[in-house]
C-alpha positions as CSV (number, residue, x, y, z in Angstrom):
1,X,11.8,-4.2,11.6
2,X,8.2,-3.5,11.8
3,X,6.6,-3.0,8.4
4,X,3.6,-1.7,7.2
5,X,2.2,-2.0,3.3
6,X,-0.3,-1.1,1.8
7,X,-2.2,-1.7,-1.6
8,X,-5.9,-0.3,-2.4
9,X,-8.0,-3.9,-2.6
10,X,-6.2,-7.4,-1.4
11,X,-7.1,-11.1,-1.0
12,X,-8.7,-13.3,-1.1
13,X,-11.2,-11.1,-2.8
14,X,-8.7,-9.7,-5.6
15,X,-5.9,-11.1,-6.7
16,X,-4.3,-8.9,-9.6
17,X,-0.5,-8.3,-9.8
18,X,-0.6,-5.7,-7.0
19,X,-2.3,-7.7,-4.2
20,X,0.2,-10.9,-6.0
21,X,3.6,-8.3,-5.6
22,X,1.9,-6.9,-1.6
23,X,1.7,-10.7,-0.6
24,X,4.7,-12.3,-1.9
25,X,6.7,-9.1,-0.2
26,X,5.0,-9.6,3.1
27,X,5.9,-13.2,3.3
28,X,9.5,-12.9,2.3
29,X,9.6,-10.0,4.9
30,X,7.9,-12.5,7.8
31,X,10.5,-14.8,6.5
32,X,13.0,-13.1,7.4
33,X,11.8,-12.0,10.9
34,X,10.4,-9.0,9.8
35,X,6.5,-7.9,11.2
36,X,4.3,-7.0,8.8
37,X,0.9,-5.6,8.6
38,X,-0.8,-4.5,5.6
39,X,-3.4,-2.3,5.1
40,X,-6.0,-2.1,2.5
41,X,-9.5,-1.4,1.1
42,X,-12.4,-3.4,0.0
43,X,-15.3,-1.4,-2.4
44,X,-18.7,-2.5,-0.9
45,X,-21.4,-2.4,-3.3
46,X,-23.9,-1.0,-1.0
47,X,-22.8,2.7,0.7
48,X,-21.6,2.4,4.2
49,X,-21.5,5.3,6.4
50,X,-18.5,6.5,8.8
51,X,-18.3,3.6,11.0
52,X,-17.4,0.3,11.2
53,X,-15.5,0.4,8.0
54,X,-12.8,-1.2,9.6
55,X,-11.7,-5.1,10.2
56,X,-8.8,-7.5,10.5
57,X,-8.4,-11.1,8.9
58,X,-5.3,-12.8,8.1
59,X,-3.5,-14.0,4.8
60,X,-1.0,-16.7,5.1
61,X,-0.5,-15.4,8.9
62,X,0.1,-11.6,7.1
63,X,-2.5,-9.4,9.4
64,X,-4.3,-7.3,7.0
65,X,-6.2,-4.8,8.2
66,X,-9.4,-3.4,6.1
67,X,-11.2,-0.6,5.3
68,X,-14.5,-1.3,4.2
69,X,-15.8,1.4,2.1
70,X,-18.5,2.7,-0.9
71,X,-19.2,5.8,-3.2
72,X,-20.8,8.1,-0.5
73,X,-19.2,11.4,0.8
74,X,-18.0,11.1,3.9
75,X,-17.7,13.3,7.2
76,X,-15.6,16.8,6.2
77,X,-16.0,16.1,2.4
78,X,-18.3,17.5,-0.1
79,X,-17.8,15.3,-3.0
80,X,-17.2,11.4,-3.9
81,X,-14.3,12.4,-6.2
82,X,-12.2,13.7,-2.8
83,X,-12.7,10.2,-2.0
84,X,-10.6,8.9,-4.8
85,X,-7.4,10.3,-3.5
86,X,-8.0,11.8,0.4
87,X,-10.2,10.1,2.5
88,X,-10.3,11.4,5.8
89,X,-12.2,8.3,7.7
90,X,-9.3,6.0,6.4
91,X,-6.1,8.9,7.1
92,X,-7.5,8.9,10.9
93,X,-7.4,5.6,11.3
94,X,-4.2,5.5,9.4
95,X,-2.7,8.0,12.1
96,X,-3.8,5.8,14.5
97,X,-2.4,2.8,13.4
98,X,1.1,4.5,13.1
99,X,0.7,5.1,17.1
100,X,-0.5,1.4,17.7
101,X,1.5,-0.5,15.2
102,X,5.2,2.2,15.6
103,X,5.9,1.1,12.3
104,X,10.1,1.3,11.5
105,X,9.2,1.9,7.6
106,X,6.0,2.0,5.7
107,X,5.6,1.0,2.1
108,X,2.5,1.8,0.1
109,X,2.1,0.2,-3.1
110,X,-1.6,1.5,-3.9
111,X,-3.6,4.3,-2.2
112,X,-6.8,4.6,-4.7
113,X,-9.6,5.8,-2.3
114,X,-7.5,5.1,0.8
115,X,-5.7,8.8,1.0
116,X,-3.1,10.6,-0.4
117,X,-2.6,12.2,2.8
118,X,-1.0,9.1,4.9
119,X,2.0,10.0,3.3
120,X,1.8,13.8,5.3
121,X,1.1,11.5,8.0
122,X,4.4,9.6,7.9
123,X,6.3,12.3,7.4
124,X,5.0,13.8,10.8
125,X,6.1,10.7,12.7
126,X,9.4,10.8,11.3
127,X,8.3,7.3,9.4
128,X,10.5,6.2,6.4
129,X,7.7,5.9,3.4
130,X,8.4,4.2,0.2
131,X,6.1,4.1,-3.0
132,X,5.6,1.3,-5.3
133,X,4.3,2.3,-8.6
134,X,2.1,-0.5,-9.9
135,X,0.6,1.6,-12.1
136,X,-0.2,5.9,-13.1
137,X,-3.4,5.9,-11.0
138,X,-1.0,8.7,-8.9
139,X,-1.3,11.1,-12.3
140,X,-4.8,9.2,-14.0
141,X,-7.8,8.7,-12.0
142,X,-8.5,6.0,-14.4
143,X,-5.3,4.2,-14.0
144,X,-4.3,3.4,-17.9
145,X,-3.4,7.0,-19.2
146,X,-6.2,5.7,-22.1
147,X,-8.5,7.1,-23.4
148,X,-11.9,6.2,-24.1
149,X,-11.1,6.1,-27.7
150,X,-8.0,3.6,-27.5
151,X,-5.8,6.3,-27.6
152,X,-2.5,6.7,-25.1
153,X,-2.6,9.9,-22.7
154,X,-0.2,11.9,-21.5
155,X,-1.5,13.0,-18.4
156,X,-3.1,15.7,-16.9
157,X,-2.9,19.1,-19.4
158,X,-4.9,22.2,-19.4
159,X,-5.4,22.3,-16.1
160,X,-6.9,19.1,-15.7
161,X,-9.5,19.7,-18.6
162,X,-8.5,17.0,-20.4
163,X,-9.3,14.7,-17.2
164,X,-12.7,16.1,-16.3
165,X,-14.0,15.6,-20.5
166,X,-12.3,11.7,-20.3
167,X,-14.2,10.9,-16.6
168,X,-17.1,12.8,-17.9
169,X,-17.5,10.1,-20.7
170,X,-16.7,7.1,-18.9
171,X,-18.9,8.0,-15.9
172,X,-21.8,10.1,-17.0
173,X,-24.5,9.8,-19.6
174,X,-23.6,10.1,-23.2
175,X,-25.6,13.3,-23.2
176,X,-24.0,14.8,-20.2
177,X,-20.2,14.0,-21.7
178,X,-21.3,15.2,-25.1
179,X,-22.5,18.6,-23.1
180,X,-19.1,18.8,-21.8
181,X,-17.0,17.6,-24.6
182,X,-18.7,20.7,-26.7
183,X,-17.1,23.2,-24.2
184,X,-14.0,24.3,-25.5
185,X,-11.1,23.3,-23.7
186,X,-10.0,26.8,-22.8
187,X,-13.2,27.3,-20.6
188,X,-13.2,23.9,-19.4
189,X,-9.6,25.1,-17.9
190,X,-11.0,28.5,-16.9
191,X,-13.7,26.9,-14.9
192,X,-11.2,24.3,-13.3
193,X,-9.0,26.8,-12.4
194,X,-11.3,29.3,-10.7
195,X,-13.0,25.9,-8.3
196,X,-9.0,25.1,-7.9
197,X,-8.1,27.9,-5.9
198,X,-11.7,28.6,-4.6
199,X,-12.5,28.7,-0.4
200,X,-16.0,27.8,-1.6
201,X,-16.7,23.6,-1.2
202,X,-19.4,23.1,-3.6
203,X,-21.3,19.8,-3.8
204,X,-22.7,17.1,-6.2
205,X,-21.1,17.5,-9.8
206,X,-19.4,20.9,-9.2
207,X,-17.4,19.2,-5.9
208,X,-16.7,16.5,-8.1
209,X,-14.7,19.2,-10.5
210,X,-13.2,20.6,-7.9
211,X,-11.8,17.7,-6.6
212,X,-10.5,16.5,-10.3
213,X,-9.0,20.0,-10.8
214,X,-6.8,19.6,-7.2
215,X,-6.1,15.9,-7.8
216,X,-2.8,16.3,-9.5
217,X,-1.5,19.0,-7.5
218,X,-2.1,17.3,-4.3
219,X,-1.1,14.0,-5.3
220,X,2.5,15.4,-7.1
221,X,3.0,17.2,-3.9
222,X,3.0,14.5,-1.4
223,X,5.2,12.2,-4.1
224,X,8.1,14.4,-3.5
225,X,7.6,13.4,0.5
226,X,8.7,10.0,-0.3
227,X,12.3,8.5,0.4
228,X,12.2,6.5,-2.4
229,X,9.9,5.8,-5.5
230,X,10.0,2.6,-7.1
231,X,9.1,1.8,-10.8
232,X,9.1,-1.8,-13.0
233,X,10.8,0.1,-16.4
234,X,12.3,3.0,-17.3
235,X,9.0,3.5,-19.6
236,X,6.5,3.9,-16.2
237,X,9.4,6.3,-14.6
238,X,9.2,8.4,-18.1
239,X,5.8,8.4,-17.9
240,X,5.5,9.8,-14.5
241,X,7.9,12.6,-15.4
242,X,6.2,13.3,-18.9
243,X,3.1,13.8,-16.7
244,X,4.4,16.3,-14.5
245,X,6.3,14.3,-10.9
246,X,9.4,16.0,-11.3
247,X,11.8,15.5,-8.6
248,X,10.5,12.3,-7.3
249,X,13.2,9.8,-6.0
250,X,12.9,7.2,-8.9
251,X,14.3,3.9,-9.1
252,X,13.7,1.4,-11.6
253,X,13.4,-2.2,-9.9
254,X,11.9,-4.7,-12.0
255,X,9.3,-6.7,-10.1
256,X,10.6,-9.7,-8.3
257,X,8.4,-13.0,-8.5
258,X,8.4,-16.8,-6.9
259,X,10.4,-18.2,-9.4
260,X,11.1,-21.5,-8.3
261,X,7.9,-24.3,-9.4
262,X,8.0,-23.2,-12.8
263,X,8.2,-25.8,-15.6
264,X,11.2,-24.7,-17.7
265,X,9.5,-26.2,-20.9
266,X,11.2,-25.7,-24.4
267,X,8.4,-25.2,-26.5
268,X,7.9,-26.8,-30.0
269,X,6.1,-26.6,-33.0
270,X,4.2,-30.2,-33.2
271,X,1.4,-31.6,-35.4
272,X,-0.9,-30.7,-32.4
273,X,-2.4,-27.3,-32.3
274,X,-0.4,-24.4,-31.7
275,X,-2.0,-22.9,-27.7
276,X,-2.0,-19.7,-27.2
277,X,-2.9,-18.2,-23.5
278,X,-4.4,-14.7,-22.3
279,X,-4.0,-14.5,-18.3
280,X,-5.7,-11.3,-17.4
281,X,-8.2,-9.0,-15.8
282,X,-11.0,-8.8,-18.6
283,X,-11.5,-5.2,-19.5
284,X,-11.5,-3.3,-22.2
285,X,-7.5,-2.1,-21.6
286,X,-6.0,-5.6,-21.1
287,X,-6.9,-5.9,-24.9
288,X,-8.5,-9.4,-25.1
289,X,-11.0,-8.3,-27.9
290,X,-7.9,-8.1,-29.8
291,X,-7.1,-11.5,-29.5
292,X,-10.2,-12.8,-30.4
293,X,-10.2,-10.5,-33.4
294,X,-7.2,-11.3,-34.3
295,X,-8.0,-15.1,-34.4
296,X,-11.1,-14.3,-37.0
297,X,-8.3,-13.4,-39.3
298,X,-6.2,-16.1,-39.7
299,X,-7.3,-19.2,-42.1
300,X,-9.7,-21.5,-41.3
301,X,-7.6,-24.4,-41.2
302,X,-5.1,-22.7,-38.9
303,X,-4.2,-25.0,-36.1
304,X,-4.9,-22.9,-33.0
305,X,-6.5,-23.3,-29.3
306,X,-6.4,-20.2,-27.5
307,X,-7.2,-20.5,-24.1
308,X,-8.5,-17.8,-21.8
309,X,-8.1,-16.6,-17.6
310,X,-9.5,-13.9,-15.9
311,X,-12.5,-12.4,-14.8
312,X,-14.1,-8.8,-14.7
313,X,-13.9,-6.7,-11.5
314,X,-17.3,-5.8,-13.2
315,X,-19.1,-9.4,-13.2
316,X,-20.7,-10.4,-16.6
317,X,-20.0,-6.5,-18.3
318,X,-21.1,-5.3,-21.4
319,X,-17.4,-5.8,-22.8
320,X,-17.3,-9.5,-21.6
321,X,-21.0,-9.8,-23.3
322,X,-19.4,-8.7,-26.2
323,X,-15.9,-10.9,-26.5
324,X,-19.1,-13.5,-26.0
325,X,-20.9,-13.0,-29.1
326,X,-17.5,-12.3,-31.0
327,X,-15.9,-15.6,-29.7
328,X,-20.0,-16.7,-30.5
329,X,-19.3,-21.2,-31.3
330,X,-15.4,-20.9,-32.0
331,X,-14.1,-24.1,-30.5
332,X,-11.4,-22.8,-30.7
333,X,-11.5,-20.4,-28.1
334,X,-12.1,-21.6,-24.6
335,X,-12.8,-19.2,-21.2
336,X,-11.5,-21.2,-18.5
337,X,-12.4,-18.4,-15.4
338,X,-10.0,-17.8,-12.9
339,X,-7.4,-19.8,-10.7
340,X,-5.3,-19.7,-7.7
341,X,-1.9,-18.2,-8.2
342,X,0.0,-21.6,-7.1
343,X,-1.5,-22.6,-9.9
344,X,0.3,-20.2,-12.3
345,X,3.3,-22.9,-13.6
346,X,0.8,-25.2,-14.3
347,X,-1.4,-23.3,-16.0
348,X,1.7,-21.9,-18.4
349,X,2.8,-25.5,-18.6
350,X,-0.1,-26.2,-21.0
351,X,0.3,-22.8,-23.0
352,X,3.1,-22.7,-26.2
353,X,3.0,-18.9,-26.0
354,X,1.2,-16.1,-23.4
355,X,-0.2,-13.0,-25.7
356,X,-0.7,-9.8,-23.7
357,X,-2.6,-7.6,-26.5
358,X,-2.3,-4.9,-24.2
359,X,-4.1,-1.6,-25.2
360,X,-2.7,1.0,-22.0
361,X,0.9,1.5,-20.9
362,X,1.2,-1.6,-19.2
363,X,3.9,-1.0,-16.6
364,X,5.4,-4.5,-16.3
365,X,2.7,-7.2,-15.8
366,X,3.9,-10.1,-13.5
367,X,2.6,-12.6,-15.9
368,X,5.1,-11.3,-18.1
369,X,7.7,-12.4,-15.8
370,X,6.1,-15.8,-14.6
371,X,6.0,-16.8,-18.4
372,X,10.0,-16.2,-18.8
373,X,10.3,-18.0,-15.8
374,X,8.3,-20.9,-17.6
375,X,10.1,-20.9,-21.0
376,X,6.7,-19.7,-22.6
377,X,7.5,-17.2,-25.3
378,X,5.4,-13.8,-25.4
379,X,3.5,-12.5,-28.3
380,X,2.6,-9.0,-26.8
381,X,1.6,-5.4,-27.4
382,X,4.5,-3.1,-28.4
383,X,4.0,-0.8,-25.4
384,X,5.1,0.4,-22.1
385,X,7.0,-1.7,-19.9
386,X,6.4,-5.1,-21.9
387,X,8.5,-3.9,-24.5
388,X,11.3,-3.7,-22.1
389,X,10.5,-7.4,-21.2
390,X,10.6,-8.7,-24.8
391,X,13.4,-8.6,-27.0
392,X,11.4,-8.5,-30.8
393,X,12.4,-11.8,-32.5
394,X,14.8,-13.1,-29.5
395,X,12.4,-13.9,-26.5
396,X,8.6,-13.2,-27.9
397,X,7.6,-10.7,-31.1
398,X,6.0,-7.5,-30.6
399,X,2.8,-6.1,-32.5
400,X,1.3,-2.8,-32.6
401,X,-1.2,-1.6,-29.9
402,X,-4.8,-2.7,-30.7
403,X,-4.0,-4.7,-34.2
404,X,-5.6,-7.7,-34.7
405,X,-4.0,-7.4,-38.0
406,X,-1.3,-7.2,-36.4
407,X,-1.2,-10.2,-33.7
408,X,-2.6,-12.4,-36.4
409,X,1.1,-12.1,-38.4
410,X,3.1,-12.6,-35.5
411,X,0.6,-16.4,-34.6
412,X,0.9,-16.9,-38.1
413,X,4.9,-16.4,-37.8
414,X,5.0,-19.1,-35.1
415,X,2.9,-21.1,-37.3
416,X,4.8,-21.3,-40.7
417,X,8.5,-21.3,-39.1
418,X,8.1,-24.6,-37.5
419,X,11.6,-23.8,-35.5
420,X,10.6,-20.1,-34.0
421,X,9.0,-20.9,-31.2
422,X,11.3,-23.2,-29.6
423,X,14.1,-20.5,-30.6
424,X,11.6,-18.2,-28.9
425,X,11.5,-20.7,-25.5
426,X,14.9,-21.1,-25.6
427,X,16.0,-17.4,-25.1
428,X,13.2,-16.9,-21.8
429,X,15.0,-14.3,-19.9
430,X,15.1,-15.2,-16.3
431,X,13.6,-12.8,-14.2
432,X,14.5,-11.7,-11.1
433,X,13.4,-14.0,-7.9
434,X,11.3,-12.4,-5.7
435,X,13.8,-12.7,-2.6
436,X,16.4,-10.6,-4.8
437,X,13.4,-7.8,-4.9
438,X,13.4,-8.1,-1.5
439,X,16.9,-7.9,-1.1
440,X,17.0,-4.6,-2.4
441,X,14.0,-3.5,-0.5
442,X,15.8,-4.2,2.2
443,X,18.5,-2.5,1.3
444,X,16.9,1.0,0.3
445,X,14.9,1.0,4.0
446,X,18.2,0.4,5.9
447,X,19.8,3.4,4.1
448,X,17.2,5.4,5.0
449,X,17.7,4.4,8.7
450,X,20.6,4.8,9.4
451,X,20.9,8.1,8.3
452,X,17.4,8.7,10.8
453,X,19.8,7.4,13.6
């Protein structure tokens, strides 16, 4: 078969757990004498215009082709926000590549400012298209379904007002959300409604609205195009439905990894300090400020390293600034940057437990699964689709979203009962190897078909 994927940002640039999931199912796929292409995205810093936005490189022989692009409006558009979900530069090119490439099956795992429409596009061509859900950006232009306050969202309600007060203060000015945030909702939805349904394509800020308030509707609509929507836990496909994709083609398919390299360490309390990892994006979601919090709590002469991977998508933020002066001289606490994914059983190897102090509705982190594979216990926010990972007390302990309080019990568990965390090891839950995931892919793209034939 010929098989195109694609994912909104890729390597060697990025390398989160969508770009990790988009590789390891391309090369299984080549493996198996499958073509593959994927197709992807890259945010420039500086604003490009409406040509050549497009190149080709190649990952582990895996042609990728890119489309390089920045916040600017672009030809037949009158806002950035339209950008977000329906791009028209990248669906053209799109179209074209279904002529050049004649895909059997396509199989998007991320469309943030790629478009929304490619999927319209398959479904012309008679194309099979599958969706990968890696996480709610499809019903929250910010991804996390959180809200600026720490909060957990729902989705879209009111008519999207809720969405245009929670981008307003993430995006604009303090003055300009607090403006916005003291219009009552009801008008907010009035006003969203009205630019909704409106022939009129107005520009700047008011094209931005307009393009918030058709976001979900054009977004659910195309979902229900799709032959088959995949989720990691029951919790993300809830979630969906909660925030309004009814009638999607759900399955839940936990995510598949490279299971074989690990270390299948017992772990065991020692004299030696206890280690505790975070292996993570650095933003304000992923939680790590609980962490660090958390280890200000427990007694000075607690016997604890934690050790810290990631990076910020946003260079040296404000946030990372302030986990800085926080961590301030704690020797304890070490940032040890980022590091190639073969490196991943190593880097567990010298970790006694992984905490994920997850703030959003995580949907089912791969480093989740990679610890398991490792024998390395969790200690992880009692959320989304971690908490269908972890079984409380069996194979990791769970704490409540955002307490440091909280976290610092559960270390301080693993610290006075000296044989939890080897009980803890012992139980890892084996997750399931990436070729199984595949297997099932597989499966779900020759139903499809055959029935075509």
């Amino acid at each position: 078969m010929k098989i195109l994927l694609t994912t909104h940002v890729f390597l060697p640039e990025n390398f989160g757990g969508t770009e990790t999931l988009v590789l390891s199912v391309a090369l299984v796929l080549k493996q198996r004498g499958h073509i593959v292409t994927v197709v992807t995205g890259y945010p420039e810093k500086d604003e490009l215009g409406d040509i050549n936005q497009f190149d080709e490189y190649e990952v582990d022989s895996i042609r990728v082709i890119r489309f390089r692009h920045g916040r600017t409006v672009l030809r037949g558009q009158s806002s950035v926000m339209q950008n977000d979900y329906d791009n028209p530069v990248f669906e053209a090119r799109f179209r074209q590549l279904l002529v050049e490439i004649e895909p059997d099956v396509v199989h998007f795992h991320h469309l943030e400012r790629l478009s929304i429409k490619t999927i319209d596009a398959c479904k012309e061509r008679k194309i099979p298209a599958f969706l990968t859900a890696t996480d709610f950006w499809y019903v929250c232009p910010a991804h996390t379904l959180l809200l600026p306050n720490e909060k957990m969202c729902d989705g879209p309600a009111h008519g999207g007002a809720n969405c245009l007060k929670h981008v307003t203060e993430i995006s604009q000015p303090k003055w300009v959300a607090g403006i916005v945030n003291s219009i009552p909702t009801y008008v907010v939805e009035r006003i969203m409604c009205y630019l909704k349904r409106s022939n009129i394509k107005p520009s700047g800020s008011v094209g931005n609205v307009q393009a918030l308030a058709r976001r979900s509707e054009i977004i659910g609509a195309r979902l229900l195009l799709l032959e088959r929507i995949f989720v990691a836990s029951s919790h993300a496909k809830r979630m969906f439905e909660t925030a309004g994709i009814m009638g999607g083609k759900f399955r839940v398919l936990p995510f598949g990894i490279k299971s074989h390299g690990y270390v299948k360490r017992i772990r065991q309390r020692t004299d030696r300090p206890l280690v505790l990892g975070f292996i993570g994006s650095i933003l304000p979601h992923k939680g790590l400020h609980v962490l660090v919090e958390a280890s200000k709590l427990l007694p000075a002469d607690a016997a604890v390293k934690i050790k810290i991977y990631g990076k910020s998508a946003a260079g040296d933020s404000a946030y990372i600034k302030g986990l800085r002066m926080l961590v301030q001289n704690d020797e304890r606490i070490q940032f040890y940057g980022t590091f190639e994914n073969a490196r991943m059983p190593a880097i567990l190897d010298g970790i006694d437990a992984l905490v994920i102090p997850s703030l959003w509705h995580e949907n089912m982190p791969l480093v989740s699964l990679s610890a398991q594979a490792a024998s390395c216990p969790l200690i992880a926010s009692d959320i989304g689709g971690l908490s269908d990972v972890i079984d409380p007390g069996k194979n990791g302990l769970l704490f409540s979203p955002g307490s440091a309080s909280g976290l610092a019990q559960m270390i301080m568990r693993l610290l006075d009962d000296h044989d939890l965390l080897e009980k803890l090891s012992e139980a890892a839950v084996r997750p399931m190897d990436i070729d199984q995931y595949v297997d099932e892919l597989e499966l779900e793209y020759r139903k499809v078909l055959e029935r075509s034939i």
